[in-house]
N, C-alpha and C positions, 0 to 999 in steps of 0.2 A: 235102403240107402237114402232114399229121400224124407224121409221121417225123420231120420237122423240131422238134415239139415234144418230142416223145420226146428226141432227139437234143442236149442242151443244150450252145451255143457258151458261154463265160463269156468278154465283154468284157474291154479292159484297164481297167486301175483308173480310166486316164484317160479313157475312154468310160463308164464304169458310174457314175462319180462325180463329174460333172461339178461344178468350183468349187473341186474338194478341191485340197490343194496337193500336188506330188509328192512321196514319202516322207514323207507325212502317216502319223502310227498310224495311220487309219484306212482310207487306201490300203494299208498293211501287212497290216493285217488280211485286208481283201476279198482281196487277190493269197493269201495263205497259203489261206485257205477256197476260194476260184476253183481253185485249184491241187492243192485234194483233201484236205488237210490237215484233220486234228479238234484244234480246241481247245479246251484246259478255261483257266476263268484264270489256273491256273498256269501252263499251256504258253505263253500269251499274255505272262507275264510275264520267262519267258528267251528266247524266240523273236520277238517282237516289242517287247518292253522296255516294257511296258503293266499297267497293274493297274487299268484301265477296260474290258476287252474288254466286259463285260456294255452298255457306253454305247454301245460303236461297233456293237454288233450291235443294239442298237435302233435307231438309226442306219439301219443298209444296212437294215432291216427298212421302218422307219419311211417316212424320208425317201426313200431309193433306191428301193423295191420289192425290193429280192435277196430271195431266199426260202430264209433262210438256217432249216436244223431246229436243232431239238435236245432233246438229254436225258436224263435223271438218271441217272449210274451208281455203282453203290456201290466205295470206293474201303478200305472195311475196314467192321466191323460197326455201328460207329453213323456213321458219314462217309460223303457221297456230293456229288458234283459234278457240274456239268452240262458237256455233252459240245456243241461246236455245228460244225456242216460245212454246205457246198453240195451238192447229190445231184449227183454227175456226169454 
């Protein structure tokens, strides 16, 4: 039983997200994150075609339970963004 927790399966978007429509952003999103992927809202915005990602991670957080991290990486000396993934 405890291997099992260690061990995490990630649902399909249609299982994890029940009501959502398919090829919903926010199905996008969870599939990219479930899949390993780290995104910043930029990445969100050419790979997902999205400039809410911050919405739909409250979202899976909020509403779904997914237990999505994340955080702050410096991206030059006074700029820095946040980073969010699913731990595998």
């Amino acid at each position: 039983m405890e291997s099992e927790k260690n061990n995490q399966v990630h649902l399909s978007a249609t299982e994890a997200l029940p009501g959502t429509q398919a090829g919903s952003d926010l199905q996008c999103v969870y599939e990219a994150l479930a899949s390993g992927q780290i995104l910043t809202t930029l990445d969100a915005v050419f790979s997902n075609h999205t400039v809410c990602l911050t919405k739909y991670i409250s979202l899976l957080r909020n509403k779904y339970g997914i237990p999505v991290k994340d955080r702050w990486v410096k991206v030059s000396k006074r700029k820095r963004v946040k980073e969010f993934w699913i731990d595998q």
